[in-house]
PyMOL CGO cylinders between C-alpha atoms (Angstrom):
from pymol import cmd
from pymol.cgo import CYLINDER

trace = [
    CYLINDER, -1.32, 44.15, 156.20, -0.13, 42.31, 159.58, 0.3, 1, 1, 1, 1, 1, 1,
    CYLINDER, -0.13, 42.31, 159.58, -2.79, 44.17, 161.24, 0.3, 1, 1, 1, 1, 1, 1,
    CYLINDER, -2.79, 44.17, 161.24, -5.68, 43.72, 158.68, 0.3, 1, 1, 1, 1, 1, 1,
    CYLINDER, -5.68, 43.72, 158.68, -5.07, 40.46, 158.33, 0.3, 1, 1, 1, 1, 1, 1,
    CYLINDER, -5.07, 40.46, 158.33, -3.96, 39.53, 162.23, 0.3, 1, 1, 1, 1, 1, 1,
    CYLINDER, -3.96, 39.53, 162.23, -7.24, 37.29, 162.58, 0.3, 1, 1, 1, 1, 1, 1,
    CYLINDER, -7.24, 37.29, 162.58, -6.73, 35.39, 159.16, 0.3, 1, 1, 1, 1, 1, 1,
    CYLINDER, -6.73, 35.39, 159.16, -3.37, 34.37, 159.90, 0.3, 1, 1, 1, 1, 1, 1,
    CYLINDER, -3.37, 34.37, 159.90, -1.39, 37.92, 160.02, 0.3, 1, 1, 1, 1, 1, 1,
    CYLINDER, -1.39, 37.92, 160.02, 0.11, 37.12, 164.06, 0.3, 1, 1, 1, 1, 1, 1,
    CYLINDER, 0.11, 37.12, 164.06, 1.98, 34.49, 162.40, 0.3, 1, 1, 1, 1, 1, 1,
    CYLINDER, 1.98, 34.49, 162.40, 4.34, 36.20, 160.33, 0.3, 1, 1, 1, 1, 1, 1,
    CYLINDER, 4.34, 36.20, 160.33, 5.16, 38.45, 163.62, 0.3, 1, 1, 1, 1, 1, 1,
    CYLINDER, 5.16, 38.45, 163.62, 5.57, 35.35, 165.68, 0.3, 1, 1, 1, 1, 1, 1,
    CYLINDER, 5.57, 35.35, 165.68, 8.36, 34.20, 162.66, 0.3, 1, 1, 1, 1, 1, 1,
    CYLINDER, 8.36, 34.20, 162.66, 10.07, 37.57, 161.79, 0.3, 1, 1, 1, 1, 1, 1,
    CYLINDER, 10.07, 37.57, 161.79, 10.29, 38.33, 165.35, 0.3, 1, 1, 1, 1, 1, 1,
    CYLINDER, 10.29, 38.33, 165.35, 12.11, 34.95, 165.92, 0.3, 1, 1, 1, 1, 1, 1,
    CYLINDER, 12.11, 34.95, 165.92, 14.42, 35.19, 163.42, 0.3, 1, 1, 1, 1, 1, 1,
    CYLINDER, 14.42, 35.19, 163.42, 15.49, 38.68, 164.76, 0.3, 1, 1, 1, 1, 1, 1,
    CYLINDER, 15.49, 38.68, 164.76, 15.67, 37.09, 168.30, 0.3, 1, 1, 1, 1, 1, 1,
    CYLINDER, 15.67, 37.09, 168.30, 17.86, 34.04, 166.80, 0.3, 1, 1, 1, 1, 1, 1,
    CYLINDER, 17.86, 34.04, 166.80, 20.20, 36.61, 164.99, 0.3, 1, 1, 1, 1, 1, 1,
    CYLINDER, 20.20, 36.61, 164.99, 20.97, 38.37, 168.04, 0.3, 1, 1, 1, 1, 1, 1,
    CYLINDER, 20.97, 38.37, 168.04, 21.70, 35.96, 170.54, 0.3, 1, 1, 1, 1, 1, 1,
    CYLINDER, 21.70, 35.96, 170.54, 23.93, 34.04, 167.75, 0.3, 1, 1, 1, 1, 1, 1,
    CYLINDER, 23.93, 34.04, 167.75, 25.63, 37.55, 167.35, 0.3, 1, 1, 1, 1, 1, 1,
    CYLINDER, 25.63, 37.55, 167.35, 26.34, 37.76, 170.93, 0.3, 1, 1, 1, 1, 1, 1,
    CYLINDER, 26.34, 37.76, 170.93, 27.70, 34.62, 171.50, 0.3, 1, 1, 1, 1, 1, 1,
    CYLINDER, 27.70, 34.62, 171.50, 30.17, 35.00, 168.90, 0.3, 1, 1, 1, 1, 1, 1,
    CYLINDER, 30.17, 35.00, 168.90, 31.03, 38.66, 170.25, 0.3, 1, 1, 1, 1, 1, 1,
    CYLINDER, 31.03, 38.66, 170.25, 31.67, 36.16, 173.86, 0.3, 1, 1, 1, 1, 1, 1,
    CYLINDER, 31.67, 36.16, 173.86, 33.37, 33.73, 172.01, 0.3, 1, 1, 1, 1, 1, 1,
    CYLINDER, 33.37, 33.73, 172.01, 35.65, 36.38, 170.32, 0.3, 1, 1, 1, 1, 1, 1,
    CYLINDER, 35.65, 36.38, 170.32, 36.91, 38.47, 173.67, 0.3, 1, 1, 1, 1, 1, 1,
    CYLINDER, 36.91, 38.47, 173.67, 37.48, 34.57, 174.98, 0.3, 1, 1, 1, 1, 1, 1,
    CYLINDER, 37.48, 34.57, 174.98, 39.86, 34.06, 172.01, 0.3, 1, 1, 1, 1, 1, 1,
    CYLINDER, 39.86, 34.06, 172.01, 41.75, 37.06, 172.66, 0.3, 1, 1, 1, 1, 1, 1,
    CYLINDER, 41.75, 37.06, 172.66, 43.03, 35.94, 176.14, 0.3, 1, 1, 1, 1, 1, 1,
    CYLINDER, 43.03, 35.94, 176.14, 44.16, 32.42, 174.32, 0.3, 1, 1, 1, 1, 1, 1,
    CYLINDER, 44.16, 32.42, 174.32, 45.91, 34.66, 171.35, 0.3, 1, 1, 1, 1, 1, 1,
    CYLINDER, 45.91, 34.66, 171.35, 47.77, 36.46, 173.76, 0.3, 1, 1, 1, 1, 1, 1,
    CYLINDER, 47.77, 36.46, 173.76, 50.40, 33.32, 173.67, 0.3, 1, 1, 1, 1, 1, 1,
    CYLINDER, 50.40, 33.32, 173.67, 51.31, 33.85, 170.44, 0.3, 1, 1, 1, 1, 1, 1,
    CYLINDER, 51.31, 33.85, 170.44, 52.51, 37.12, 171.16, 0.3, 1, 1, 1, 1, 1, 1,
    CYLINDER, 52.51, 37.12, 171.16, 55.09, 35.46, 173.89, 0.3, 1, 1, 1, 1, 1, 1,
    CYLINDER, 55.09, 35.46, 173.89, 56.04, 33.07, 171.13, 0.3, 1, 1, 1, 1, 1, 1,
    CYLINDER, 56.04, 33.07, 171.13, 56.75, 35.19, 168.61, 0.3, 1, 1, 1, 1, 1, 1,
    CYLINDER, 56.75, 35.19, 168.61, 58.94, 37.64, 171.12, 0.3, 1, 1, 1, 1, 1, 1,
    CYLINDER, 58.94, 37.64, 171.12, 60.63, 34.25, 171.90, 0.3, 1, 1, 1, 1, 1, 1,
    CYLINDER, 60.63, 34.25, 171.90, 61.63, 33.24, 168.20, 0.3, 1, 1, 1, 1, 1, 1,
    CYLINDER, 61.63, 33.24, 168.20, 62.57, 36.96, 168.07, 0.3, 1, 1, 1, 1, 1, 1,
    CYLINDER, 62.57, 36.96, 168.07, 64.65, 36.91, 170.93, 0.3, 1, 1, 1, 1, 1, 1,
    CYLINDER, 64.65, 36.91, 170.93, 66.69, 33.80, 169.53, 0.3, 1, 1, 1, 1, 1, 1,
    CYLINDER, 66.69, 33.80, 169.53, 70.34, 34.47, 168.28, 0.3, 1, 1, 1, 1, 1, 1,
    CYLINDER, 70.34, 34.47, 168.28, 70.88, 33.67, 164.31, 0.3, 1, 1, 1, 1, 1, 1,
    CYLINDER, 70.88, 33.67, 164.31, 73.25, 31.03, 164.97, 0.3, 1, 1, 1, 1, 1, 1,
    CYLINDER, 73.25, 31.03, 164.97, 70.73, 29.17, 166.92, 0.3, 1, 1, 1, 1, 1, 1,
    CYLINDER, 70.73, 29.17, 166.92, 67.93, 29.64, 163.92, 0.3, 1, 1, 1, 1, 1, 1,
    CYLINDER, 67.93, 29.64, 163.92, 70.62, 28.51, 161.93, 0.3, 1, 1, 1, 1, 1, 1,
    CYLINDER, 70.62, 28.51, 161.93, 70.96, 25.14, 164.02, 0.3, 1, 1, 1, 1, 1, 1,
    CYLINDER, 70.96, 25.14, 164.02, 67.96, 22.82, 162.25, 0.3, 1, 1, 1, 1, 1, 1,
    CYLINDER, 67.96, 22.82, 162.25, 67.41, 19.62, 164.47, 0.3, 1, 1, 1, 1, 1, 1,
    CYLINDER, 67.41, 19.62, 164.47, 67.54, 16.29, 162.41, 0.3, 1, 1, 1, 1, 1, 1,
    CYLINDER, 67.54, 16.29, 162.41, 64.86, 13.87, 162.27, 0.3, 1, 1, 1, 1, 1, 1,
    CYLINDER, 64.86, 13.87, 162.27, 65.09, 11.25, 165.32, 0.3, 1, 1, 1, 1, 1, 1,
    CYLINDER, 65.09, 11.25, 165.32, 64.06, 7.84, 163.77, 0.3, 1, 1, 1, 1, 1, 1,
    CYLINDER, 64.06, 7.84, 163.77, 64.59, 6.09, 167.03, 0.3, 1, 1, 1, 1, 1, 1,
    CYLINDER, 64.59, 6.09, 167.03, 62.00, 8.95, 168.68, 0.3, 1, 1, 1, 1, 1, 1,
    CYLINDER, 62.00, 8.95, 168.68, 58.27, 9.23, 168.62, 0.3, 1, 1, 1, 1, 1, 1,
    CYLINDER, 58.27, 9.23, 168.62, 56.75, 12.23, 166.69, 0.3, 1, 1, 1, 1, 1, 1,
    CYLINDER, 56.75, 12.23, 166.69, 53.70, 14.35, 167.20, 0.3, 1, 1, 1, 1, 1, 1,
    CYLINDER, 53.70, 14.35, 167.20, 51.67, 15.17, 164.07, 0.3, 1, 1, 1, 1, 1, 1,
    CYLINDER, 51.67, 15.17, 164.07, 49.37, 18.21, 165.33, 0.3, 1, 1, 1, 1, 1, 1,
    CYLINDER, 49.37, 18.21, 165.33, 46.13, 19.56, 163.13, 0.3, 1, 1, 1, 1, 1, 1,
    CYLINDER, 46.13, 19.56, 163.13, 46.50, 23.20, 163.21, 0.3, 1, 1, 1, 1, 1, 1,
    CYLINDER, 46.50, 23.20, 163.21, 44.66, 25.98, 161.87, 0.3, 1, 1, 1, 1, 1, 1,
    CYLINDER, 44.66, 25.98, 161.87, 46.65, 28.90, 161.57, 0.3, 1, 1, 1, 1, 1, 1,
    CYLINDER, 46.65, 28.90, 161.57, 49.03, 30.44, 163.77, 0.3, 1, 1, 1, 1, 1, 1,
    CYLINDER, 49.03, 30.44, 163.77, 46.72, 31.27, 166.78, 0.3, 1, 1, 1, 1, 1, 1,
    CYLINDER, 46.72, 31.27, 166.78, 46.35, 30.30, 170.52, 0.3, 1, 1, 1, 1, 1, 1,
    CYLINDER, 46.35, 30.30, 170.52, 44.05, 27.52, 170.03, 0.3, 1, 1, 1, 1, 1, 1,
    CYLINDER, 44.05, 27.52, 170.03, 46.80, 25.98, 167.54, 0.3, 1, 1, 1, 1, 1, 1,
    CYLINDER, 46.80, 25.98, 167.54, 49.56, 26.65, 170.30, 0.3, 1, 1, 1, 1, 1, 1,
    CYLINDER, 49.56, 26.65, 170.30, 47.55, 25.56, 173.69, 0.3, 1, 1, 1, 1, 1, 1,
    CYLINDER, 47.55, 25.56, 173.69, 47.33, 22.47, 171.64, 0.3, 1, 1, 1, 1, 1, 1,
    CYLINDER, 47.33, 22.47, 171.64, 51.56, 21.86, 171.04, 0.3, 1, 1, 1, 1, 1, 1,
    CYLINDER, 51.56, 21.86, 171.04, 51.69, 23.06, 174.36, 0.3, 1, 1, 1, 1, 1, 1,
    CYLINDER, 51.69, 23.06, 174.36, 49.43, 20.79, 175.89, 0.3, 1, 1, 1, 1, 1, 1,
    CYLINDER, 49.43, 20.79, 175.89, 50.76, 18.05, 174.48, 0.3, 1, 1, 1, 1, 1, 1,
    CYLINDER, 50.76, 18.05, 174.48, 54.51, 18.67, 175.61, 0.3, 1, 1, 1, 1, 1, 1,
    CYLINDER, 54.51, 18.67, 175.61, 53.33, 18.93, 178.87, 0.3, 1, 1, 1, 1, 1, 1,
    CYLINDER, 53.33, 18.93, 178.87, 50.89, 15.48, 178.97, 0.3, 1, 1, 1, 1, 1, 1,
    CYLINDER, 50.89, 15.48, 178.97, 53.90, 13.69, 176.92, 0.3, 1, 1, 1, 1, 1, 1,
    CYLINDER, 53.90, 13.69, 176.92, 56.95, 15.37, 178.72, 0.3, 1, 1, 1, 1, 1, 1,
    CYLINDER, 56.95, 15.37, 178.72, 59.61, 14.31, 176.49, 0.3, 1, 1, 1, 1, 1, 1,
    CYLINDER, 59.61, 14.31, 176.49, 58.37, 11.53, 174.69, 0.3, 1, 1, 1, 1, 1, 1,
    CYLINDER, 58.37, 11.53, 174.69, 58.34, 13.31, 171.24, 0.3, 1, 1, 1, 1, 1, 1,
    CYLINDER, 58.34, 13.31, 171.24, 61.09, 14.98, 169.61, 0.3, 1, 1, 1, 1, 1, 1,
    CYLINDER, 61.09, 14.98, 169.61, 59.80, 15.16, 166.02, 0.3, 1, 1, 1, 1, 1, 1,
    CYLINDER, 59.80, 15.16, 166.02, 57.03, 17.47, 165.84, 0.3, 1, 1, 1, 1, 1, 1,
    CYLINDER, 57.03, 17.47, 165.84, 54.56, 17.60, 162.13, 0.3, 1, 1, 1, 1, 1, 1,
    CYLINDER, 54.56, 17.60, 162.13, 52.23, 20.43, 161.49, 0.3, 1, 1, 1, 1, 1, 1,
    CYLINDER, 52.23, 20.43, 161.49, 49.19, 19.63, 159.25, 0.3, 1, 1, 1, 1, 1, 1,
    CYLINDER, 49.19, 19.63, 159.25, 46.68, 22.15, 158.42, 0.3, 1, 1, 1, 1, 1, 1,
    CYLINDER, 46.68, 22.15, 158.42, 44.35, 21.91, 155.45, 0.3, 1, 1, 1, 1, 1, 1,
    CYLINDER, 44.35, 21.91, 155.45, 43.08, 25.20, 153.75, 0.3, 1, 1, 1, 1, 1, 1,
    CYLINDER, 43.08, 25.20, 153.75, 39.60, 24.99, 152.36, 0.3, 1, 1, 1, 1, 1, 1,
    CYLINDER, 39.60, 24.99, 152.36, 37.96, 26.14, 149.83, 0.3, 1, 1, 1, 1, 1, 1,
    CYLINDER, 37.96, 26.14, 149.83, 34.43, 27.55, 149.04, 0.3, 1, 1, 1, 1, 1, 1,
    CYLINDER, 34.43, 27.55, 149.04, 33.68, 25.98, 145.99, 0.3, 1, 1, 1, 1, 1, 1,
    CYLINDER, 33.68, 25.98, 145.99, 30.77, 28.40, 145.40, 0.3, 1, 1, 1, 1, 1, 1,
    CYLINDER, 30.77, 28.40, 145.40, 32.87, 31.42, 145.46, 0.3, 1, 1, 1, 1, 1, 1,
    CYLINDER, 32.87, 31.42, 145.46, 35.73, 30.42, 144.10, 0.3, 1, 1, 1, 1, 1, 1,
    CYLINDER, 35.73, 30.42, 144.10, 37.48, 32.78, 142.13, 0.3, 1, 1, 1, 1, 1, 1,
    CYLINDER, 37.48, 32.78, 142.13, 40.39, 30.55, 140.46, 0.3, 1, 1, 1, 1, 1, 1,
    CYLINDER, 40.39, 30.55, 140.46, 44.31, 29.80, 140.78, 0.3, 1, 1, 1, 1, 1, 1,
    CYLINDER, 44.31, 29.80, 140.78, 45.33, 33.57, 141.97, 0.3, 1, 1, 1, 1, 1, 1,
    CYLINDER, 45.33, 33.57, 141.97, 43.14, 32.44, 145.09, 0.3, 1, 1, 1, 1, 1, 1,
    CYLINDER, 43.14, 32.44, 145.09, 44.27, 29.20, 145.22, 0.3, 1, 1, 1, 1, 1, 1,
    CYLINDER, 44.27, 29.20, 145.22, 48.00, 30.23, 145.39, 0.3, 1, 1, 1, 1, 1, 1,
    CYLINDER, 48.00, 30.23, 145.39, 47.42, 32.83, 147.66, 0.3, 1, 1, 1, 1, 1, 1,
    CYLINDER, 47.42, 32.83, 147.66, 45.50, 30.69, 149.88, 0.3, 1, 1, 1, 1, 1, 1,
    CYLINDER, 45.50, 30.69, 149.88, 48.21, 28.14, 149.86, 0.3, 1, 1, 1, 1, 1, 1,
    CYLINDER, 48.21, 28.14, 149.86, 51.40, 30.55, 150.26, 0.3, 1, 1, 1, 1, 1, 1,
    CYLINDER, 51.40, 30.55, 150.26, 48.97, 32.01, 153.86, 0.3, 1, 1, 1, 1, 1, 1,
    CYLINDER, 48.97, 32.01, 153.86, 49.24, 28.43, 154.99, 0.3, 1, 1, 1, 1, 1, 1,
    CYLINDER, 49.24, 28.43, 154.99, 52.78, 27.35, 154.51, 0.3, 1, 1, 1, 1, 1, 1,
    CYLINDER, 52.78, 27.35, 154.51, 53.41, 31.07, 156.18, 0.3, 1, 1, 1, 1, 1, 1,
    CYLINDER, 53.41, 31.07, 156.18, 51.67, 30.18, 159.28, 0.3, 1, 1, 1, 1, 1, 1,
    CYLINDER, 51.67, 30.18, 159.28, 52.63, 26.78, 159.31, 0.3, 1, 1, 1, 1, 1, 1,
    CYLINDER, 52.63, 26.78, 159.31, 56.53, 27.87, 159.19, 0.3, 1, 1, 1, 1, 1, 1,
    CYLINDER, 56.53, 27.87, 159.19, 55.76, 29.83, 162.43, 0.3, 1, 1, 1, 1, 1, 1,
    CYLINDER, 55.76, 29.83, 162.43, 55.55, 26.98, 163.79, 0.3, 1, 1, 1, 1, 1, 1,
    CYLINDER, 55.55, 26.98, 163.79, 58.56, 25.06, 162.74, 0.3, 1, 1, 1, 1, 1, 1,
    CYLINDER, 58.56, 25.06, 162.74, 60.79, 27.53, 164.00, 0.3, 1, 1, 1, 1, 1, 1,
    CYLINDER, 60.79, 27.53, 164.00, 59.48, 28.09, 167.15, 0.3, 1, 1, 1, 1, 1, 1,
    CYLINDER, 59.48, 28.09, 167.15, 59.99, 24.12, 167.93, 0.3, 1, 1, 1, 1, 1, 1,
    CYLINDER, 59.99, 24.12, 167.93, 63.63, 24.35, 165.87, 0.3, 1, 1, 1, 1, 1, 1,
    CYLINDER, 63.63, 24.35, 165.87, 64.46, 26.78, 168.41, 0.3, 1, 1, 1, 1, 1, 1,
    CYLINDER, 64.46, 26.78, 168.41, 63.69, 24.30, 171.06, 0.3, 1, 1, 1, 1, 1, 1,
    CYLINDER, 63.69, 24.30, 171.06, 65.69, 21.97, 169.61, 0.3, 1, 1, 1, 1, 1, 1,
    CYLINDER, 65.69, 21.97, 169.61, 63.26, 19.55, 168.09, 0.3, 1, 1, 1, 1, 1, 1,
    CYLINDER, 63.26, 19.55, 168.09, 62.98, 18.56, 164.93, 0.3, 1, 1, 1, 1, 1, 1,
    CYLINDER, 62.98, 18.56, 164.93, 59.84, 19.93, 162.88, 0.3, 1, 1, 1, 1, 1, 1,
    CYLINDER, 59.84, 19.93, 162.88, 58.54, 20.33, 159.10, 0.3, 1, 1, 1, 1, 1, 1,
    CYLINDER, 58.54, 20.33, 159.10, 55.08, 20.85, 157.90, 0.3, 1, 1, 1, 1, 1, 1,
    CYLINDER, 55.08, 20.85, 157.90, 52.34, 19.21, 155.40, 0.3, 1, 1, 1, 1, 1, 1,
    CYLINDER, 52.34, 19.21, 155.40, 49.54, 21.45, 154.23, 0.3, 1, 1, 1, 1, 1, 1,
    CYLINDER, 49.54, 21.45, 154.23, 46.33, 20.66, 151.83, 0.3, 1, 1, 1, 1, 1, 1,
    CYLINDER, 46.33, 20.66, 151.83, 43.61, 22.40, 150.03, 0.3, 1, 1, 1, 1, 1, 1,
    CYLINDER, 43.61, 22.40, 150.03, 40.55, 20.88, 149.78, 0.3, 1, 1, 1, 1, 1, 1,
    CYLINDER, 40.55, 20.88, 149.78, 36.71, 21.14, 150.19, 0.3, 1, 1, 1, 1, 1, 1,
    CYLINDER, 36.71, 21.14, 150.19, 36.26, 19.15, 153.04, 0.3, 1, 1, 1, 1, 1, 1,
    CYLINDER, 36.26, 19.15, 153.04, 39.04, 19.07, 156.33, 0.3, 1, 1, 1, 1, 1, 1,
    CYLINDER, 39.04, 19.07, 156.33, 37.85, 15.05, 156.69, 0.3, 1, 1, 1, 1, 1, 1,
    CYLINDER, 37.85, 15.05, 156.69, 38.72, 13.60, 154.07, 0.3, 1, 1, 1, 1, 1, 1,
    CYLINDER, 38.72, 13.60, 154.07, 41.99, 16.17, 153.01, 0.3, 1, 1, 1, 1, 1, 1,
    CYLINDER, 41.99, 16.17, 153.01, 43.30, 14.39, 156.41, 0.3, 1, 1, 1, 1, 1, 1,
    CYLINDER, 43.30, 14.39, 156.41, 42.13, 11.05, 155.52, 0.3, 1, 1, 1, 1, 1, 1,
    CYLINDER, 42.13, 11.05, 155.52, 44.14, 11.56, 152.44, 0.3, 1, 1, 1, 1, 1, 1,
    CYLINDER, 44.14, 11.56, 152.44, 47.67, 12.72, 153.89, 0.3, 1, 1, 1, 1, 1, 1,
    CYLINDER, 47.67, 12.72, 153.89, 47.51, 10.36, 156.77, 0.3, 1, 1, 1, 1, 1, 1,
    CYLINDER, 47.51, 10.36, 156.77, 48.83, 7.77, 155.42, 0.3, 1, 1, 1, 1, 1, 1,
    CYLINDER, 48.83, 7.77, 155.42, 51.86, 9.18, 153.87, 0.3, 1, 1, 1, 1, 1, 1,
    CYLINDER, 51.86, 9.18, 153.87, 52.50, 10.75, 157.16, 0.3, 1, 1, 1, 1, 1, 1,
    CYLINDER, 52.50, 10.75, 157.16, 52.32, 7.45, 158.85, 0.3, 1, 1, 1, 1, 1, 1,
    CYLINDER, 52.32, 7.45, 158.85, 54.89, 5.94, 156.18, 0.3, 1, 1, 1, 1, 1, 1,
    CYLINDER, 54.89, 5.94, 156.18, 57.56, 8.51, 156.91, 0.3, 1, 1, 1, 1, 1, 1,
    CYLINDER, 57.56, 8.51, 156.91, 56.75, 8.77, 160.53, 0.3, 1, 1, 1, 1, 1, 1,
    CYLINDER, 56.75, 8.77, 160.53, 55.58, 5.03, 161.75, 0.3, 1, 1, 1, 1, 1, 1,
    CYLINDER, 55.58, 5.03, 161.75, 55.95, 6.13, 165.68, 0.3, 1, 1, 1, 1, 1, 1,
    CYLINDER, 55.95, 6.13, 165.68, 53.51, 8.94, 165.05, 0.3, 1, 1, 1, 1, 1, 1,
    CYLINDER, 53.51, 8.94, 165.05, 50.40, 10.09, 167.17, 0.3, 1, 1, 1, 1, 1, 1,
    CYLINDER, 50.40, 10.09, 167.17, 48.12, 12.57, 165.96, 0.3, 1, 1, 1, 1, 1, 1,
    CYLINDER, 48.12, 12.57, 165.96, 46.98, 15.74, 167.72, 0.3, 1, 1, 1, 1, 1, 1,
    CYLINDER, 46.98, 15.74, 167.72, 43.94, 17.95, 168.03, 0.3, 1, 1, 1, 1, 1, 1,
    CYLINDER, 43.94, 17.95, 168.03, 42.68, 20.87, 169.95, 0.3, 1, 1, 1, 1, 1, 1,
    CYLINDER, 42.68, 20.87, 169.95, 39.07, 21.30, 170.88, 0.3, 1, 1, 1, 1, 1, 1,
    CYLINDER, 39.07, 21.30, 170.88, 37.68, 24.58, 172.60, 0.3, 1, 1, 1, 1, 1, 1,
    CYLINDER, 37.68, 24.58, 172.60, 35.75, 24.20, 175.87, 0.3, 1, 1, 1, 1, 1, 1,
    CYLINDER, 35.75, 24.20, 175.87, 33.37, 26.21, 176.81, 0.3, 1, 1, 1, 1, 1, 1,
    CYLINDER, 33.37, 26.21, 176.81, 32.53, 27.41, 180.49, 0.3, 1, 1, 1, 1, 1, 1,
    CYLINDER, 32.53, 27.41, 180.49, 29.08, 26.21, 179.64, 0.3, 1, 1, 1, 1, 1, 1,
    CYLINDER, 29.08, 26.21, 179.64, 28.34, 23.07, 177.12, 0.3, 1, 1, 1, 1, 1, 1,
    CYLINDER, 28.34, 23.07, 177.12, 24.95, 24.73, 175.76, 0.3, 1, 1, 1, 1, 1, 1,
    CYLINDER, 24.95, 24.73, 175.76, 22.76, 23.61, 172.66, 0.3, 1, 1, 1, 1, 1, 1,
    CYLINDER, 22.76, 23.61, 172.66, 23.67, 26.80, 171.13, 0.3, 1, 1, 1, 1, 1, 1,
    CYLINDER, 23.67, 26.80, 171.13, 27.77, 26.16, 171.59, 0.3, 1, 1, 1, 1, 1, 1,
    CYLINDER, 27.77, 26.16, 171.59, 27.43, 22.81, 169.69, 0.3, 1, 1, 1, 1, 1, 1,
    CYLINDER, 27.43, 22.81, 169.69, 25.02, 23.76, 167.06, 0.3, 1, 1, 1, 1, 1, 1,
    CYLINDER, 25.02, 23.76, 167.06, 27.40, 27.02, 166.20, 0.3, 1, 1, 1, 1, 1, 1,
    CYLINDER, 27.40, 27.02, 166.20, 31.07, 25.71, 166.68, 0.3, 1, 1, 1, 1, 1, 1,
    CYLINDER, 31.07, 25.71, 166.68, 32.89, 23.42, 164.45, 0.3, 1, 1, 1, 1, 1, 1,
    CYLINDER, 32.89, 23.42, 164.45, 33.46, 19.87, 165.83, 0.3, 1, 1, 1, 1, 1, 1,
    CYLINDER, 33.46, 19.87, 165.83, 35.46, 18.25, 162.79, 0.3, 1, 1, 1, 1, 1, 1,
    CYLINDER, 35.46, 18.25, 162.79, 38.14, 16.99, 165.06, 0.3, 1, 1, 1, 1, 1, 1,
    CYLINDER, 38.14, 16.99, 165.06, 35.92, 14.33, 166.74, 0.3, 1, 1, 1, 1, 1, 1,
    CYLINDER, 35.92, 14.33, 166.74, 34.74, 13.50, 162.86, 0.3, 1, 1, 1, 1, 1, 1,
    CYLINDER, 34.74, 13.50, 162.86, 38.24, 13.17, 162.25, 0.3, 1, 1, 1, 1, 1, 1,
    CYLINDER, 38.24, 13.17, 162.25, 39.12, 10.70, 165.49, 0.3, 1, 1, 1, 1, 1, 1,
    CYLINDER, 39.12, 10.70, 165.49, 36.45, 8.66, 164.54, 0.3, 1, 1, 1, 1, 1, 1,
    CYLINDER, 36.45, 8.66, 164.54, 37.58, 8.20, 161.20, 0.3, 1, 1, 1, 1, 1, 1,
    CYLINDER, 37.58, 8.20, 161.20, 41.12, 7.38, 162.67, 0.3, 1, 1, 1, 1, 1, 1,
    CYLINDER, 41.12, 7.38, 162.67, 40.00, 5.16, 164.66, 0.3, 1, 1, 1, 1, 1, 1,
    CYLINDER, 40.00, 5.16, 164.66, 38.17, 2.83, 162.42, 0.3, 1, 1, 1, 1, 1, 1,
    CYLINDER, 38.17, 2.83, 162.42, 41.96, 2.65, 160.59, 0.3, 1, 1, 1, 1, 1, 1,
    CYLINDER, 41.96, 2.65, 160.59, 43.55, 2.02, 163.83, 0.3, 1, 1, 1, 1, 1, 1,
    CYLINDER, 43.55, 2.02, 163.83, 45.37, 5.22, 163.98, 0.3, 1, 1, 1, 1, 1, 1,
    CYLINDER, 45.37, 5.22, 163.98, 46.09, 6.56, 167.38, 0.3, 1, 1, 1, 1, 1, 1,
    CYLINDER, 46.09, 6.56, 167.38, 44.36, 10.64, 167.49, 0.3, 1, 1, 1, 1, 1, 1,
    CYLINDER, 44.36, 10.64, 167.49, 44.53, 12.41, 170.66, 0.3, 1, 1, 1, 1, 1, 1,
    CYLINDER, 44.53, 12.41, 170.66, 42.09, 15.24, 171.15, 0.3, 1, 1, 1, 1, 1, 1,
    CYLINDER, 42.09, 15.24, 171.15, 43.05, 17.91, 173.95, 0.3, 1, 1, 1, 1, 1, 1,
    CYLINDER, 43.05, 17.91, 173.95, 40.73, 19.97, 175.58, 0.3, 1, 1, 1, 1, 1, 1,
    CYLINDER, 40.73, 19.97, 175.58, 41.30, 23.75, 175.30, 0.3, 1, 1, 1, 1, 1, 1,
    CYLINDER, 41.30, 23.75, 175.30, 39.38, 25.64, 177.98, 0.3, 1, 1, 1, 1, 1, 1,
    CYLINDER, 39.38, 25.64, 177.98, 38.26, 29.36, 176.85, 0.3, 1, 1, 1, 1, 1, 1,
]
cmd.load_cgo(trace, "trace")
């Protein structure tokens, strides 16, 4: 039919179909990039977890106490990954010892299209508090003091918005935390295809006058 009807408007429909294909592709093999990138940053977590495992018991059984009198560091994570540890580990190094308290947020979202009801929802929110507890005993083991807050929501703004200012109450020396990836290359096709909620979520911040730090992660 193409062929037959190439003069009366049939090259159009290869021009589009041959587009998409060549949109699909390149998309594919950027995320294949993007994924082998991610790899080298995940390798930390395997040091950190051979560290936690390498602690005694009576040293996990040593929990810091909250420091009042210190400043704490309220990190956005998401999941147990490098990207999530660069971050805490970026910001110990900036801050040197300035915090001792360290929070870890993460917010678990859900598809509200393909939901499939409260099984989901509590096994979405027991995989969050699991990776978030990673977390708070690999900084107990340093000796600072750390818990974690986690939310399920529909949209990672406003869950944040929400919890913010609780987390301010209990914590009024507090500065948030966020890591963004860097890319070797800023292209078009690197912002249109990665998420950038964490400069949605300064801005927001920042109209409330709440301090939000955003640390560049280089991949």
């Amino acid at each position: 039919m193409t062929i037959l009807k190439f003069d009366e408007g049939g090259w159009i429909t290869i021009v589009i179909t041959g587009s998409v294909v060549v949109c699909a592709i390149l998309i594919k093999r950027h995320y294949i990039k993007t994924t082998k990138m991610l790899k080298r940053l995940n390798e930390l977590v395997i040091s950190a977890t051979q560290v936690s495992v390498g602690s005694s018991g009576e040293e996990a059984n040593q929990i810091p106490e909250y420091n009042s009198r210190a400043k704490t560091a309220i990190l956005l994570v998401n999941g147990f990954n490098g990207v999530g540890l660069h971050t805490l580990l970026n910001s110990i190094r900036l801050f040197g010892g300035v915090f001792k308290n360290y929070v870890f947020v993460q917010i678990g979202i859900i598809d509200a299209g393909n939901f499939k009801g409260t099984q989901e929802l509590s096994k979405l929110d027991s995989h969050i508090n699991n990776e978030l507890e990673k977390y708070v005993k690999f900084m107990r083991r340093h000796g600072n003091f750390a818990e974690s807050v986690s939310a399920v929501g529909t949209d990672v703004v406003e869950e944040t918005l929400k919890i913010a200012p609780e987390l301010l109450k209990k914590y009024p020396q507090a500065v948030f935390f966020g890591g963004q990836l860097v890319f070797p290359e800023e292209t078009f096709l690197t912002r249109w295809l990665h998420n950038y909620i964490v400069f949605a979520i300064q801005r927001k911040f920042y109209h409330q006058g709440i301090p939000f730090v955003i640390l560049p992660i280089r991949i």
